[in-house]
C-alpha positions in Angstrom: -9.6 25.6 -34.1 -9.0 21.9 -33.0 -11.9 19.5 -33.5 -13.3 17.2 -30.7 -11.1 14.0 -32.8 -7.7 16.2 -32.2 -8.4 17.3 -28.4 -9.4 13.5 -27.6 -5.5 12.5 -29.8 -4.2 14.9 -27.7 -5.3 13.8 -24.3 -4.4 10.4 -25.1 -0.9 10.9 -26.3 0.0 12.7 -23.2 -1.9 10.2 -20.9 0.0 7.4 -22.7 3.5 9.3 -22.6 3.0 12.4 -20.3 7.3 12.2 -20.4 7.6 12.5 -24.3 4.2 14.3 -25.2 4.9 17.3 -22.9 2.6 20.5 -23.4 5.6 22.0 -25.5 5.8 19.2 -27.4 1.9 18.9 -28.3 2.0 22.6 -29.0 4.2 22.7 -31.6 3.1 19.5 -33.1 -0.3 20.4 -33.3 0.9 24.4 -34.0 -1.3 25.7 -31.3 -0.8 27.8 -27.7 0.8 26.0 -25.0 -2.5 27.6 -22.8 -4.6 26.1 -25.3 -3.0 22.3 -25.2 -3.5 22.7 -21.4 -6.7 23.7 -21.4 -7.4 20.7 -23.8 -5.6 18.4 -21.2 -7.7 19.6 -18.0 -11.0 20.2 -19.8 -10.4 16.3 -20.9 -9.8 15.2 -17.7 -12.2 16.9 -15.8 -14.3 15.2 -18.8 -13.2 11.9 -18.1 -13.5 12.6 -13.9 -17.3 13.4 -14.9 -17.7 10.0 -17.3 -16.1 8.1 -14.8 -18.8 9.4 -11.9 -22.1 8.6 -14.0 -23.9 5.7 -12.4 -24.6 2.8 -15.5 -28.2 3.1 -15.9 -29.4 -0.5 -15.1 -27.1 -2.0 -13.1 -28.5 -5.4 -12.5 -28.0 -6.3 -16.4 -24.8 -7.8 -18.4 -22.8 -4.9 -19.4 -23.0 -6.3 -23.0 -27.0 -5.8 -23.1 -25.7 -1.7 -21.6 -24.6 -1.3 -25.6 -26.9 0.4 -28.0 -29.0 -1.3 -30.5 -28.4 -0.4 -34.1 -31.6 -1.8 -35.9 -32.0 -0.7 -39.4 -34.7 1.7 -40.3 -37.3 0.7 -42.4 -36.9 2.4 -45.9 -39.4 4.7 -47.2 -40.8 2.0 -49.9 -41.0 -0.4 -46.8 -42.9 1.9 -44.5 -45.0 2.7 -47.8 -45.7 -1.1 -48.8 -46.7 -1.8 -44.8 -49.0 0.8 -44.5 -51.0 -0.4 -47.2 -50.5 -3.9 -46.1 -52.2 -2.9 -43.0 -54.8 -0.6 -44.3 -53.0 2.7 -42.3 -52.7 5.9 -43.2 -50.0 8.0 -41.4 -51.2 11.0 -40.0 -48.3 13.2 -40.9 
């Protein structure tokens, strides 16, 4: 079984060189099925036809304020120490 990482190098190295990384030649470099590379190749594209249709959520911004946010998450100590700070009690 081929993880999502080696379907996604897959469709790539034939999209890059669809001449040299023919369906024969993915298949026995990855020692799987010829059916099975090209399933991985049109399931990827149809994939990629899907991505491609999605409308960007709020169009009117920057694409760079489009990116998720990774704040850090307040430790357990730090949630702990804040509560009392604030004289909360959390329900759960």
């Amino acid at each position: 079984m081929l993880n999502e990482k080696t379907k996604d190098e897959i469709y790539e190295l034939h999209i890059k060189d669809p001449q040299f990384w023919t369906v024969r030649k993915l298949a026995h470099e990855y020692d799987t099925e010829m059916e099975r590379i090209e399933a991985i190749l049109v399931l990827k594209k149809m994939e990629q036809d899907k991505v491609a249709q999605v409308p960007p959520l709020f169009p009117s911004l920057h694409p760079s304020l489009t990116l998720p946010l990774s704040l850090p998450l307040p430790t357990d100590h730090a949630l702990h120490v804040g509560c009392r700070w604030m004289n909360w009690t959390p329900l759960c």
